[in-house]
Structures are given as structure tokens and as C-alpha cells.
TORVOFI-570594 format. One record per atom (N, C-alpha, C, O): y, x, z. Coordinates in steps of 0.1 Angstrom, whole numbers, plus 5000, padded with zeros to 4 digits. Each point is the difference from the previous one (the first is absolute). Layout:
<recs>
YXZ...
</recs>
This chain:
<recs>
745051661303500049994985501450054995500949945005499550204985500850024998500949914992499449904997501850125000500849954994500049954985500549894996499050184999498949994985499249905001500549894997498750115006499049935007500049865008499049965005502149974994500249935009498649825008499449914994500950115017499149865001500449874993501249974999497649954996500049894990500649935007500050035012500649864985500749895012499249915002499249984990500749945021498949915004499749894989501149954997497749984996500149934988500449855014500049894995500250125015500749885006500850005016499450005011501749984988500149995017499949845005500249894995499450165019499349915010501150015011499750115006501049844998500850025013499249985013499549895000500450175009499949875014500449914999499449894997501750105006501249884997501150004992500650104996499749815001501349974989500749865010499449905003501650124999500249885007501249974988500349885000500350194993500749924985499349914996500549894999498350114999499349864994499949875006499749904995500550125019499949925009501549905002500449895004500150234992502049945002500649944988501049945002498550064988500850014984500049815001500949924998497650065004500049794996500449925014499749895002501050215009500349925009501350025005500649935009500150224978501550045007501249874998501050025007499049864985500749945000500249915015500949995008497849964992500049925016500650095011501149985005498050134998500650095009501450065000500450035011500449994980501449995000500549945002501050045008498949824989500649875004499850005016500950025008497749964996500050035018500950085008500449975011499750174980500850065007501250005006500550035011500349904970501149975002500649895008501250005003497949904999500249915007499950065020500649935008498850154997500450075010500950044999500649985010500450114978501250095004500949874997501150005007498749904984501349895002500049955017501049985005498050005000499949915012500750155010500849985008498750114991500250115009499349995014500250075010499149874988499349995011498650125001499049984993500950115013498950104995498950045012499050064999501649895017498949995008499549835007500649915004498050124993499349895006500549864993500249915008499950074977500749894998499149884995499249975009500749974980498949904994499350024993499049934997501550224997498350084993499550015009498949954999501250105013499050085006499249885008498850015001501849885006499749915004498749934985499049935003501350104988498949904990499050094998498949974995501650155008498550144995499349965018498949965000501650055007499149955015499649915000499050005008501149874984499249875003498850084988498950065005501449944982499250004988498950155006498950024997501450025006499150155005499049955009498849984997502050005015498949965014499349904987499150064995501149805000498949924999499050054987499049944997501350174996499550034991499150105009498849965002501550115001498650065013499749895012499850045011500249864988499649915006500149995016499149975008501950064994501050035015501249865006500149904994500350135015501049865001501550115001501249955001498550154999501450105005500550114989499250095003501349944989500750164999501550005006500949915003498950254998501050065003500350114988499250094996502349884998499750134989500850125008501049985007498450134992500750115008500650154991500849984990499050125012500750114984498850104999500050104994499349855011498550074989498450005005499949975012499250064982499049975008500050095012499849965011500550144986500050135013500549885012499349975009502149964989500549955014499149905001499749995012499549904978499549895008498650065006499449925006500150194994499050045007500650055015499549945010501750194991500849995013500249915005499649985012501349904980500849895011498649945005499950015012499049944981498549935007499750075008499249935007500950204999499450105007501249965010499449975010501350024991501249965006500149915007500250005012499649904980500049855004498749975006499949905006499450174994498649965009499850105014499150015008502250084992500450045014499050154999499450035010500450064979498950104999500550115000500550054989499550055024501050115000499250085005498950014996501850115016499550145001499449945011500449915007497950174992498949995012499149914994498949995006501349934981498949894993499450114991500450125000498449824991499550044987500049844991500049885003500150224983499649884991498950064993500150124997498449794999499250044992500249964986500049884997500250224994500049994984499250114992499250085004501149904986499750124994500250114992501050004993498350085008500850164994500150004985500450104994499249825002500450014983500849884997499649895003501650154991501349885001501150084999500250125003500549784992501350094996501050005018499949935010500850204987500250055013500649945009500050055011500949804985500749905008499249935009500349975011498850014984498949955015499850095010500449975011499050144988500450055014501150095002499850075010500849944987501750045000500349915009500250045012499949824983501049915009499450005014500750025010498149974991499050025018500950075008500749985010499050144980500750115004501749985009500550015011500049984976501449985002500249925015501050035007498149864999500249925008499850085013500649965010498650154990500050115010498149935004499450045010500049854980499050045002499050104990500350084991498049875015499450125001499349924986499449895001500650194981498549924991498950055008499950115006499349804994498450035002499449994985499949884997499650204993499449964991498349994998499150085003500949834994498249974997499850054981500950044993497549935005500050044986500449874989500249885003499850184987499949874988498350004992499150084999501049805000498949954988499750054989500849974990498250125007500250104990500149874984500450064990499449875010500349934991500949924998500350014988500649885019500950015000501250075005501149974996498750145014501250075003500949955010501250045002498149845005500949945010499250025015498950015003502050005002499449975016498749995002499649914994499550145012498749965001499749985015500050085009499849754990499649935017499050095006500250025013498550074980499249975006500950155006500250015012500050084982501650135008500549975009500050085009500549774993501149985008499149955016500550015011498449944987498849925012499850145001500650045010498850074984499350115002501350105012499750045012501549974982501050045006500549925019500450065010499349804988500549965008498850015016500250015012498649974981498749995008499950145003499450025011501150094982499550165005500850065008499750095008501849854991501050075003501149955010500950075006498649774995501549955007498749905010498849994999502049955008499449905015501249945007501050065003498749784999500549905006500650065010499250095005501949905001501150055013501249905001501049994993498549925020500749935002500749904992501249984998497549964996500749904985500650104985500349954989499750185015500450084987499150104993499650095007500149904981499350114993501050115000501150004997497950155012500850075003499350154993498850025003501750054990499250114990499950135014500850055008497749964989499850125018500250104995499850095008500549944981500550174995501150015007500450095007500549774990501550074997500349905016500750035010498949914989500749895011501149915000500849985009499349984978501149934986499249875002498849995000502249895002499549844998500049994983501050034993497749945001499949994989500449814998499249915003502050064993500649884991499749914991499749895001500450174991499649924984499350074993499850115004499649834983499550114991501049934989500649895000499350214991501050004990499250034984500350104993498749795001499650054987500949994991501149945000498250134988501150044990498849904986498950044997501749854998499949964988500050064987500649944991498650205006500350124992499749944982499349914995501850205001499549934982500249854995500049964988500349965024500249844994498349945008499949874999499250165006499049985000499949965019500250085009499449784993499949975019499450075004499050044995501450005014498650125010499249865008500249884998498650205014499249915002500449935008499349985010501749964989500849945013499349945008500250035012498949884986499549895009499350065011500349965011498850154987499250095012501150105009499850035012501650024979501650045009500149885011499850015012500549884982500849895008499049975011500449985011498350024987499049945013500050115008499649985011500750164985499850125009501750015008500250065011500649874982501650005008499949895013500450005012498849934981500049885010499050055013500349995011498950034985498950045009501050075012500049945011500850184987500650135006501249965004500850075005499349784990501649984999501450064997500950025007498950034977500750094995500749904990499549914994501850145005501149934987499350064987499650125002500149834985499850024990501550004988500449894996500150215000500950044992500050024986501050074999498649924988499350004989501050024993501049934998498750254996501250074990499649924987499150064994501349855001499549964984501450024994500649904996499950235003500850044991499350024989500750064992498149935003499650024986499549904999499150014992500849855013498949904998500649875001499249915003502550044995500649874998498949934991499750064989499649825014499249964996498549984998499549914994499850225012498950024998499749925009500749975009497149964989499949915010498350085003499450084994500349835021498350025001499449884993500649914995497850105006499349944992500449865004500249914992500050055026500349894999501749934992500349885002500350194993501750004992500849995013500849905001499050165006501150025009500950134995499450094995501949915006500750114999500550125011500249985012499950154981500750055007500850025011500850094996499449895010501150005011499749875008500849975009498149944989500049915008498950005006499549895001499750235007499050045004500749995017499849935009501350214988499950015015501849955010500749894999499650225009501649935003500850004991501049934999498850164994501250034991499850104986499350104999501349864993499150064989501450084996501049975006499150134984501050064998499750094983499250084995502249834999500250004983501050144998501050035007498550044983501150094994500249974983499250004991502249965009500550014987500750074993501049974994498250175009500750114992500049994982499249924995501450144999500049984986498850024992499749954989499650125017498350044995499249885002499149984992501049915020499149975004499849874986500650014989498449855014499749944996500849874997499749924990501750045021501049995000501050095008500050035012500750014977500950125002501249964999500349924992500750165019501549964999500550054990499450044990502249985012500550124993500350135009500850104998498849885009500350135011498649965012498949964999501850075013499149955014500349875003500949934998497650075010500649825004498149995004499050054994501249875017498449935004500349885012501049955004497850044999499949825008499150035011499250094998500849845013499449985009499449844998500849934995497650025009499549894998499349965011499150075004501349815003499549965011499349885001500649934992498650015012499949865004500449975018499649905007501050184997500450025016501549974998500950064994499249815016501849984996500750115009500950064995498749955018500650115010499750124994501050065002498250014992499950154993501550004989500950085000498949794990500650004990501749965002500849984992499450015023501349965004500550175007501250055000497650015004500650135008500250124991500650105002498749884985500250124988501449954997500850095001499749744994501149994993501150025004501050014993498950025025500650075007500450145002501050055003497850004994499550165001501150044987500450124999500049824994499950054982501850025003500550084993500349875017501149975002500650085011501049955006498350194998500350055012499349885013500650005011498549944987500049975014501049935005500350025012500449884978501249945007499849904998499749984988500549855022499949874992500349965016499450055010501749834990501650064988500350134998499850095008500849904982500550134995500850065017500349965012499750154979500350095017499849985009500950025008497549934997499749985014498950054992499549974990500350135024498550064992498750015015500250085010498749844989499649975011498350124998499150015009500950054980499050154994500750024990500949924995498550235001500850084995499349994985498850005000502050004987499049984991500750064986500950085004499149914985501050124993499949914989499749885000500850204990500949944983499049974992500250034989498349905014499449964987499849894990499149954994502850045006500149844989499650074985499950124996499949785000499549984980501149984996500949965007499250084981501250024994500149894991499249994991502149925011500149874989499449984987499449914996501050224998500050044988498450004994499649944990499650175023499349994999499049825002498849974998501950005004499149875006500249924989498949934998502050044993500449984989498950014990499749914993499950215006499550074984498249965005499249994991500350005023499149955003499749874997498949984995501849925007500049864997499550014987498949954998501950104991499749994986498650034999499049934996501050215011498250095000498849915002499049994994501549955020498849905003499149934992498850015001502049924987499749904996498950054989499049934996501250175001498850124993499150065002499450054991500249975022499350075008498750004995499550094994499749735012499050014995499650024982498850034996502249964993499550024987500150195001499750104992500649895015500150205000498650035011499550114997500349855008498850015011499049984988499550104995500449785001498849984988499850144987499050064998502349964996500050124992499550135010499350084994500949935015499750125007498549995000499450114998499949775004498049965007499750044983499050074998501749884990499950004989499450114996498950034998502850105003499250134995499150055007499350084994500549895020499050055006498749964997499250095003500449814993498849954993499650084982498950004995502150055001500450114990499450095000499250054992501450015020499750135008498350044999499350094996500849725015498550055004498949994982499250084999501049844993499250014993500150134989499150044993502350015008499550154991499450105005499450084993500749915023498950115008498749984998499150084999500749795001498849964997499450074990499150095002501549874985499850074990500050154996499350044991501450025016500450144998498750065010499850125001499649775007498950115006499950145006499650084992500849945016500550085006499650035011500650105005498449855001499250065007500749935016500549905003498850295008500849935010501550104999500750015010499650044981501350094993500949905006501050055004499149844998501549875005499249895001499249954993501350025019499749865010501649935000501150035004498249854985501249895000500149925013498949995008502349944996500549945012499549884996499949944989499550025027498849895000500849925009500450045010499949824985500549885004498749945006498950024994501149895017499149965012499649894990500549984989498649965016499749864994500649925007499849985012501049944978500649855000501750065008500849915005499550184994501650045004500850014985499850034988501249945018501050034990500750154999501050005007498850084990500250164997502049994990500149984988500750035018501250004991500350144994501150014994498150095006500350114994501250055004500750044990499649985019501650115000499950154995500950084996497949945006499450154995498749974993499449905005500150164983498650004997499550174999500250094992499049925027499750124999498750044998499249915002500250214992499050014995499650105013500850035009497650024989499750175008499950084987499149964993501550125004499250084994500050165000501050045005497650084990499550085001501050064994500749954991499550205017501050074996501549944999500750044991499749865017501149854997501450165001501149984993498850125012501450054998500150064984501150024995497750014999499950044983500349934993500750034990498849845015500049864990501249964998500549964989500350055024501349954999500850114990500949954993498950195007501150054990499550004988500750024990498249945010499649984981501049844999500749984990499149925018500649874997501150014996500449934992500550185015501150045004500450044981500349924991499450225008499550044986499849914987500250044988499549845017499849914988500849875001499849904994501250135015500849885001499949855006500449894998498750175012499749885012500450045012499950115004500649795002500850025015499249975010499449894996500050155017499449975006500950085016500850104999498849845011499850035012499350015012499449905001500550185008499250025012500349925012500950045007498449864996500149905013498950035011499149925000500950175007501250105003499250165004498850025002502450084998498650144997499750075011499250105001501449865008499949995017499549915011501049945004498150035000499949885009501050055011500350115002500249795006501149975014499650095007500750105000498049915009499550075008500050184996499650095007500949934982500150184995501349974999500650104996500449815005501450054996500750085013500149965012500450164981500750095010500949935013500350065011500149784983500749965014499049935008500649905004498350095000499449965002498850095008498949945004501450184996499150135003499749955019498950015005502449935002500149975013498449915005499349985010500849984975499049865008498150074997499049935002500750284992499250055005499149934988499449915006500250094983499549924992499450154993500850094998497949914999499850114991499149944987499349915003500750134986499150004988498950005004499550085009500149784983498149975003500249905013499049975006502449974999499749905009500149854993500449905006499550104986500949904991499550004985500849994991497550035004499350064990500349874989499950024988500449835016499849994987501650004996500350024988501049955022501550014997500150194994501250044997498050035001500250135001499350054978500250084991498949795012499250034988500949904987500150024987500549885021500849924986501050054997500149994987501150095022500750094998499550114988500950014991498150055008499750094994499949934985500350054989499249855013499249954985500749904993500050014987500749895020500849894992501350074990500650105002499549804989500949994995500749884993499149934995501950035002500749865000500450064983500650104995498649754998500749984988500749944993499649885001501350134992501049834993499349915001498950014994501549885013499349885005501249874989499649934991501850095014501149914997499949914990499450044990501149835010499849894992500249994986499249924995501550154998500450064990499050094989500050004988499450065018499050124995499349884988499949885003499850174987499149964986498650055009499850075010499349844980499150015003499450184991499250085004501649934982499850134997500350155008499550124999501649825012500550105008498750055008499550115002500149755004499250045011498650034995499350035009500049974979498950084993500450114997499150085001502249974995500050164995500150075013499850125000500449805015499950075014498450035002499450115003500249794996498550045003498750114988498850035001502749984986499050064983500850165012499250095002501949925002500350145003499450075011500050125001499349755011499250045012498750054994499550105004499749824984499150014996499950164992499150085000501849924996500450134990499950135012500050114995499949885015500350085012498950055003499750114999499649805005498950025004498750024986498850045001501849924989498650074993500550134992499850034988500750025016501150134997498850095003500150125000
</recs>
């Protein structure tokens, strides 16, 4: 459009996120926390961080945290701490943000990825039975993968969007094979299954990220390891310190993943909000879902389907939709923020070419990639906000 001519400005913006609105009615408390760390000077491992590990583990319903410096490390140090290195596999999955199999990786083991649930987007058991029954066989007490000839370890599901994967048929298939169960619920502090069990208390060790985006967000990096295992949850809090206890005696080798005071600080405050921000989040998503409703739309967008009787915390509210790379620059166009979770599944990422994965092995991690897209979900959003999202999707498609 030339210069003359200029584009109308959006009649509203929609952010993804705003996290100002989130800071403004709590910057007084949080200052005060802070300042009370730089008076004490105390900035590693002190009594915030000690009250964010009791209040975390029992709020995911655990007997252990460990807070470490981000989700990325409490997924490594767990891969770690459960002794998972070069010559193992871990089974997860290829759609997930890239820290899950990154850290495998990093450990010098091997991802094995199975598919996801074309409806929820998580792990899919009956992938992982199908994978393990076609591909791997008992050897000497060890599930051993006959392609590669890699001891397959743990599996490692991913808690995607805030929503439990099917854990209960994971855990009986770990147990069965005798595999450690690892559970990335960096997007899912709080989410439960139908029976209200939470997160991270499924399998050995469950693993939090509190990056600034998430649902509790730091001010920078910062995440937790969650145990109900006192020997796992004594060998990470060791892991987090180099591997040393006492100090400078180092009996394995383990690296820098303390939490940062500060950070552990501005959590404490967070906590205490969580669930009224979890509720606003189910809120507009009930929003969501009833203007789609209304806006009729065919099969043009498939809203995100919460299981029956789970608690869904919304960290993302991702939709499918037709033509989803159009949609997004018209949203774009009109002053809606949205993003792609994620536009590559694991199995096509160029670092990962070693492990021989081609397109069409992986159809439904291959088809959500293409179609999803993540809309302002955050606690804050009006309920006006989140109808002129769904009047601009609507406007799209009857275009």
C-alpha cells in the first residue's frame, strides 16, 4: 500500500503476552523481596530458594525440589542424575520444544522418538508399545533397540500446552521394561489427570521451567527438579554444585545448575497467584471456546480439547487451522500476536539428520507442525480482547 494510501491501524491490539500487567499490582511486594536478598547479600542457595523447594515440590505434590537455572538444566541434571549417557536411548517425542531432546542429546545419548496424539499433542502410549514391541527386545535384563544396539533407559514425556499426557499407560509401559520415567512439564506447573494427580508426580522426576513466558515465570531463567525419591533428589542437589558434597570433594562430575536467589525470591511472591492465574487462563479459554462455537466455522479451526475431568492450565491456547501460515499474517495485520509451537518437528531438525529420520515418519508430529497455532491465552486479556481474536479469525475465513 503506497504511502498515500496508508494501512488502517488495527481497531484493537491483542498481545500474546504482556507481562506489564502481570508486574504493575505485584511490583511493590516483589521489590521489597528483592531488596531484602541484596540487604542479606546472600544470592546462592539461601532461604528463598529453600521456601520455593518446599512450596513447589508440595504444590506438584512431591516430597523433594531442587531449584536449578532453567528448565533446559533440570531436564540435563535428571538425565544425569539417573546415570543416562552415550550407548542409551531415551523415548520422547518429536514435537516439543527443542530442550528435551537437546539435553538426551547433550548427555551423548541416543532420542528415540515415538508419535504424538493427534489430539492432544502428547506422547502417544499406544507409539511408544508399538515402537518398543517392533523395534527393541529383552537382552540380559535390558531393553535393547536392534537397529541401533543402544540400551533404551527412560522415556521422557512432554506435558505440552499445560495439558497431562497419558501418563498412566507411559508409567505401566516403564515399569513393565523397567525404564526411569522423566516428565518435561515445563508448560504444565499444576495441571492434573482425571484422577487430580499432578504433574511431575507420575514418574522419577518431573522437571519445571520458569522462564518469563511460562505460567510461573521468573525474571530471567530459573527451573526445578521434583522428586518423591530421597536418593535421586540428594544426587541432583549434588549434581547442581559440580558434583561436590563436601564442598571440594567431588565423588561425580556435575556442573553449575544453581537458581538464582533473586530468582527464587520473585517466585515465592508468584506462587501464591498461580492458581487465580491458572483459573483466568481455563476462563478465557472457555471464551475462546464459545466464540468458535458461535462463529461456526466449520472444520476451517479445531479448538484445543481438554480430556475429561483433567485440569488443562493453558500455557498455550493452540488452535489447527486451514491455511494457519495466512491466518497468522492477517492476525498479524490486525493487531493480534500469535505464535507457532513448533514449525519443525525434532526428527527434521538439521541437528538431528544423524539419527536418519525422513518426512512421513512421524505423520501426526509432522501434520501439527504445519497447522497449529498458539493464541493470547494470558490472565489479563478482556474478555473483549479475546472475541475480536476469534471476529478477526472469523473475518479470514469468510473473506
Amino acid at each position: 500500500m503506497s504511502a498515500s494510501n496508508p494501512q488502517p491501524a488495527p481497531a484493537m491490539q491483542v498481545p500474546l503476552l504482556d507481562l506489564k500487567l502481570q508486574y504493575q499490582p505485584l511490583k511493590s511486594e516483589i521489590l521489597a523481596a528483592i531488596e531484602k536478598v541484596c540487604a542479606s547479600q546472600q544470592f546462592i542457595l539461601g532461604p528463598a530458594t529453600r521456601e520455593l523447594e518446599t512450596n513447589v515440590a508440595a504444590y506438584c505434590q512431591c516430597r523433594f525440589g531442587i531449584g536449578v537455572s532453567s528448565g533446559t538444566d533440570a531436564l540435563l541434571v535428571a538425565l544425569m542424575a539417573l546415570e543416562i549417557g552415550a550407548g542409551d536411548e531415551v523415548i520422547t517425542t518429536p514435537y516439543t520444544f527443542f530442550a528435551t531432546a537437546g539435553t538426551i542429546a547433550r548427555t551423548g545419548a541416543r532420542p528415540a522418538f515415538c508419535d504424538i496424539d493427534p489430539v492432544t499433542f502428547n506422547l502417544s502410549p499406544a507409539a511408544v508399545t508399538a515402537f518398543i514391541e517392533g523395534r527393541c527386545e529383552m537382552r540380559d535384563g535390558k531393553l535393547v533397540n536392534r537397529e541401533t544396539g543402544g540400551v533404551v533407559k527412560a522415556i521422557m514425556p512432554v506435558h505440552l500446552y499445560g495439558q497431562v499426557a497419558d501418563i498412566g499407560p507411559i508409567v505401566q509401559i516403564a515399569r513393565r521394561y523397567g525404564l526411569k520415567v522423566i516428565e518435561d512439564a515445563a508448560q504444565a506447573i499444576g495441571a492434573e489427570d482425571a484422577q487430580k494427580r499432578r504433574a511431575c508426580s507420575f514418574g522419577d522426576v518431573g522437571c519445571l521451567s520458569f522462564f518469563p513466558t511460562k505460567n510461573l515465570g521468573a525474571f530471567g531463567d530459573a527451573g526445578m527438579c521434583v522428586t518423591n525419591d530421597p536418593a535421586l533428589a540428594e544426587r541432583i542437589e549434588v549434581l547442581r554444585v559440580h558434583g561436590g558434597k563436601p564442598k571440594y570433594f567431588h565423588s561425580y562430575i556435575g556442573g553449575n545448575f544453581r537458581i538464582d536467589e533473586i530468582q527464587a525470591a520473585v517466585l515465592n511472591i508468584k506462587l501464591r497467584h498461580l492458581d487465580a492465574w491458572s483459573a483466568a487462563r481455563q476462563r478465557n479459554a472457555r471464551i475462546y471456546d464459545d466464540a468458535f462455537d458461535k462463529a461456526d466455522l466449520g472444520k476451517a479451526v479445531e479448538t484445543p480439547r481438554a480430556l475429561e475431568g483433567v485440569r488443562h492450565i493453558f500455557n498455550q491456547y493452540v488452535i489447527r487451522a486451514r491455511d494457519r501460515d495466512l491466518l497468522r499474517q492477517h492476525l498479524m495485520a490486525a493487531g493480534v500476536g500469535t505464535e507457532i509451537y513448533y514449525p519443525v518437528p525434532l526428527h527434521l531438525q538439521e541437528c538431528f539428520a544423524y539419527l536418519k529420520h525422513a518426512k512421513g515418519d512421524f505423520p501426526h508430529a509432522e501434520r501439527a507442525a504445519e497447522e497449529t497455532l498458539a493464541l493470547p491465552i494470558f490472565p489479563e486479556l478482556t474478555e473483549a480482547q479475546l472475541r475480536y481474536v476469534v471476529d478477526c479469525i472469523a473475518d479470514f475465513y469468510r473473506r
